[in-house]
C-alpha positions as CSV (number, residue, x, y, z in Angstrom):
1,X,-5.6,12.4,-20.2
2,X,-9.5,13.6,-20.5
3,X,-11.2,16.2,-18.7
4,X,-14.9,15.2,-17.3
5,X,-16.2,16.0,-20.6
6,X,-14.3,14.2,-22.7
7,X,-12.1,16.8,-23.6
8,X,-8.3,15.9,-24.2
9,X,-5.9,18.5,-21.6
10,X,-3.1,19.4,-22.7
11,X,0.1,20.1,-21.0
12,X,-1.1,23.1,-18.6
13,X,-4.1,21.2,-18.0
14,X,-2.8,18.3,-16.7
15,X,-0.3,20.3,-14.5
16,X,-3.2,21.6,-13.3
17,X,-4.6,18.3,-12.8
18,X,-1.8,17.3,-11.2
19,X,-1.6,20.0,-8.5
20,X,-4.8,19.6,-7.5
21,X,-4.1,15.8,-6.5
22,X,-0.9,17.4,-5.3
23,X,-3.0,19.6,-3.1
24,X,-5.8,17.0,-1.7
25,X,-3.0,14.1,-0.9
26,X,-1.7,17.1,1.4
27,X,-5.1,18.2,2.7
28,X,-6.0,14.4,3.5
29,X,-2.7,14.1,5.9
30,X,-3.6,16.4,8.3
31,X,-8.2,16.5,7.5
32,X,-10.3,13.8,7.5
33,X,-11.7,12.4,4.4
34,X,-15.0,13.9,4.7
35,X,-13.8,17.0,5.9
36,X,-12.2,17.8,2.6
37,X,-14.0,20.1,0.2
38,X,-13.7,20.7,-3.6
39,X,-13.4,25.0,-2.5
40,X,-10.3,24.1,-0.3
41,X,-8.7,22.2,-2.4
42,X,-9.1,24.3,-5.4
43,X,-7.9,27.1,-3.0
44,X,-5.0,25.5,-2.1
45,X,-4.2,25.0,-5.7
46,X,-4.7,28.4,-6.7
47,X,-7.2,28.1,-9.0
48,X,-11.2,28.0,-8.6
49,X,-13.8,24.9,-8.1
50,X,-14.9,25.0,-11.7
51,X,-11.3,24.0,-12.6
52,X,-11.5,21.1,-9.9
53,X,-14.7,20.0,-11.6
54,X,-13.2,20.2,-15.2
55,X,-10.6,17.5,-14.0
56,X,-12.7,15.4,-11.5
57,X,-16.8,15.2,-10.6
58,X,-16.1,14.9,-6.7
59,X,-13.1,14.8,-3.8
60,X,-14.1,11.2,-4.0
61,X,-13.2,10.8,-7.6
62,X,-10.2,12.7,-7.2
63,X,-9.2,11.0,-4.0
64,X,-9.9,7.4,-6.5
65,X,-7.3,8.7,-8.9
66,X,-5.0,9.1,-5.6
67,X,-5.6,5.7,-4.9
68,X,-5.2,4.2,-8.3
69,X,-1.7,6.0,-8.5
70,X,-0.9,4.2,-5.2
71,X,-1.6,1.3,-6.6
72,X,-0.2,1.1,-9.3
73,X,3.5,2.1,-7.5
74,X,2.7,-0.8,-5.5
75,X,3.7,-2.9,-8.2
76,X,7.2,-2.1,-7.2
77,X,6.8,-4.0,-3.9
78,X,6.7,-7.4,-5.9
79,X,10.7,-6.7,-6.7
80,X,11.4,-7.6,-3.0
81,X,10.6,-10.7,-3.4
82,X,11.8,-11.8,-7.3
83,X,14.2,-13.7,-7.1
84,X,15.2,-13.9,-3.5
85,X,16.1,-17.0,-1.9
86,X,15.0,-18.2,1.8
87,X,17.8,-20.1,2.7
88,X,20.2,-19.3,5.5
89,X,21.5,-15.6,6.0
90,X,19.9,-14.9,2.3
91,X,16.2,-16.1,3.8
92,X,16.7,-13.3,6.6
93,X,17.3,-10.7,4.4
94,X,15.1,-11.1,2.3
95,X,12.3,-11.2,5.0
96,X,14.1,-8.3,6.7
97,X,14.2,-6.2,3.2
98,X,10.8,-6.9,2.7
99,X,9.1,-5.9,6.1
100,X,11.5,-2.7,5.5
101,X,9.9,-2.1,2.3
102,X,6.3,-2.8,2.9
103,X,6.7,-0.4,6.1
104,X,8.5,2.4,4.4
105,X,5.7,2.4,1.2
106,X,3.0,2.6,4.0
107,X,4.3,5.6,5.4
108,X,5.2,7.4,2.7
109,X,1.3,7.1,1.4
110,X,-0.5,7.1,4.7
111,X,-2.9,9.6,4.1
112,X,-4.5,7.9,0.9
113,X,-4.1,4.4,2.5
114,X,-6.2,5.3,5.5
115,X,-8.8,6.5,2.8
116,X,-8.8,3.2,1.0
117,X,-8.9,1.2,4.2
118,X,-11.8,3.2,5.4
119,X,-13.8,2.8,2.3
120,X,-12.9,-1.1,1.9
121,X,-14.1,-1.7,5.4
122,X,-17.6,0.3,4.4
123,X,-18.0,-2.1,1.4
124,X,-17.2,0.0,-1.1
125,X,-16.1,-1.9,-4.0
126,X,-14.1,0.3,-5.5
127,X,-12.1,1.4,-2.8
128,X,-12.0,-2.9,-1.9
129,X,-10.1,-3.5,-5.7
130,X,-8.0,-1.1,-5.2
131,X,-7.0,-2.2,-2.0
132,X,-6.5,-5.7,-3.0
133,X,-4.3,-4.5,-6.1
134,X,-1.8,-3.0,-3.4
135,X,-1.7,-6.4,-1.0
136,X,-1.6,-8.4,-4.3
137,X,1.7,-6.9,-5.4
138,X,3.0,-9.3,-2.2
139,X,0.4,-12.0,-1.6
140,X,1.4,-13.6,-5.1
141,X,5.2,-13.2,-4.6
142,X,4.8,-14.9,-1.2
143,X,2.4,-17.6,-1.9
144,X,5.4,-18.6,-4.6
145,X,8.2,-18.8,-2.1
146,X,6.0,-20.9,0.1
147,X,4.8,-22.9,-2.9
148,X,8.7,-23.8,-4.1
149,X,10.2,-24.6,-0.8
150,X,7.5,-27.4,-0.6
151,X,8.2,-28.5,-4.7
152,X,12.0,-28.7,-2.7
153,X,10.4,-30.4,0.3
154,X,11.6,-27.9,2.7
155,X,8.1,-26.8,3.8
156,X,5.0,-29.3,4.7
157,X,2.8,-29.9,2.0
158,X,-0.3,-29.8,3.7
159,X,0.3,-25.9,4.3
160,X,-1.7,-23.8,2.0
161,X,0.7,-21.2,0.1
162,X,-2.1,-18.9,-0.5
163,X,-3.5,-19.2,3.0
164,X,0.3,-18.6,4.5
165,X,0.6,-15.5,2.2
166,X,-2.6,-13.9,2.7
167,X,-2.2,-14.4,6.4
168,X,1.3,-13.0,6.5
169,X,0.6,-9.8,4.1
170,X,-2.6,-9.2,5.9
171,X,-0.2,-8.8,9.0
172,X,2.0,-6.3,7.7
173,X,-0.9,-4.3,6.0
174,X,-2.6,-4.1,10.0
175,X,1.1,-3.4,11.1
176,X,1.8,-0.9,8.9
177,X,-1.1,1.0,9.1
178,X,-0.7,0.9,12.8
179,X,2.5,2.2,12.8
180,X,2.3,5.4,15.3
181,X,0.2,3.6,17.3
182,X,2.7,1.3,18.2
183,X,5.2,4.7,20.4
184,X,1.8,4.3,22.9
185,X,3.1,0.9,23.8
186,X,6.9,2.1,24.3
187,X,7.7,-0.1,20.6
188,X,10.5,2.0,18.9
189,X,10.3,0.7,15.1
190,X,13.8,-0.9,15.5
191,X,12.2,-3.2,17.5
192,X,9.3,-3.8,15.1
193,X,10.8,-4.3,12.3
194,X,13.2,-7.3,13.7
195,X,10.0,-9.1,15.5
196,X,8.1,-8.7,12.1
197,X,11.2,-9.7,10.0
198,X,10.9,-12.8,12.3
199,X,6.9,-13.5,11.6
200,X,7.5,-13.4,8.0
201,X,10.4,-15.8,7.8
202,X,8.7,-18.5,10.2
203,X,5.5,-17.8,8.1
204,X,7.0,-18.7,5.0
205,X,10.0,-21.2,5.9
206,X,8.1,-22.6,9.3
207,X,12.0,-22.0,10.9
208,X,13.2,-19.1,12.4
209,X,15.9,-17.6,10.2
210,X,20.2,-18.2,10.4
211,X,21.8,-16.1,12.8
């Protein structure tokens, strides 16, 4: 791990490092984005903005590095889906395990995830790749399901796996990062989460799953 200047930190430094990003993922849950400033986070952190600026050039390139961590923990979504079948009472668990899982990785990195969506929908590129690694993680795992139900004939084959995943991963990324907003229409998330179980399985089956 470098410093801005090339310079390789060592152990303190990138504890340092560390508690900075530490400090900003906690600043960005309760400020917005552009509120944030290199002197409170550095404040927060203990330490003074020349540190910050040792480690990152900006709050933006810091609040990258957030997002790059994010995404690469996404990775672990793709294990909901590896190996599970869609058949039967199986087929409803798995969609059921994987709405649970989708939702509960949304919440636990909501502050960053509002950052990313915000700067995808503003065209930045960077912010758009990184947001795409993170739906990825699913969209390929789903468009395979879909994809070997129809090699077994169990799905249409004029339905387009990639179409049916993006669609259905698109749905939980608006669902999840909608999640609070959801109390304001008296929907408890034990209610969600069934109804959303549901969408997936019908999505990728086209039949609503075994009781």
């Amino acid at each position: 791990m470098r410093t801005v200047d090339g310079r390789v930190a060592g152990r303190r430094g990138q504890a340092t490092r560390q508690k900075l990003l530490d400090c900003l993922s906690g600043m960005l849950s309760s400020s917005p984005y552009r509120d944030v400033k290199v002197i409170d986070v550095a404040r927060k952190a203990g330490t003074s903005p020349a540190t910050f600026y040792q480690y990152f050039p900006d709050v933006e390139g810091a609040v990258l590095e957030l997002a790059e961590q994010v995404a690469s923990e996404s990775a672990g979504l793709t294990e909901l889906l590896e190996g599970r079948s869609w058949a039967g009472k199986a087929g409803r668990q798995t969609a059921q395990e994987l709405v649970d899982g989708f939702l509960e990785f949304w919440r636990k990195n909501d502050a960053i995830l509002r950052v990313v969506d915000l700067g995808a929908a503003e065209g930045d590129k960077r912010f758009y790749k990184i947001r795409m690694k993170i739906l990825n993680s699913v969209h390929g795992s789903l468009a395979d399901s879909v994809a070997a139900l129809q090699s077994k004939g169990r799905v249409d084959t004029d339905v387009n796996p990639a179409a049916i995943a993006g669609s259905l991963v698109t749905m939980l990324a608006s669902v999840a990062s909608h999640q609070k907003g959801f109390s304001s229409w008296g929907v408890k998330q034990a209610d969600l989460k069934p109804g959303l179980a549901l969408l997936v399985h019908l999505g990728v089956t086209g039949k609503k799953p075994a009781k």
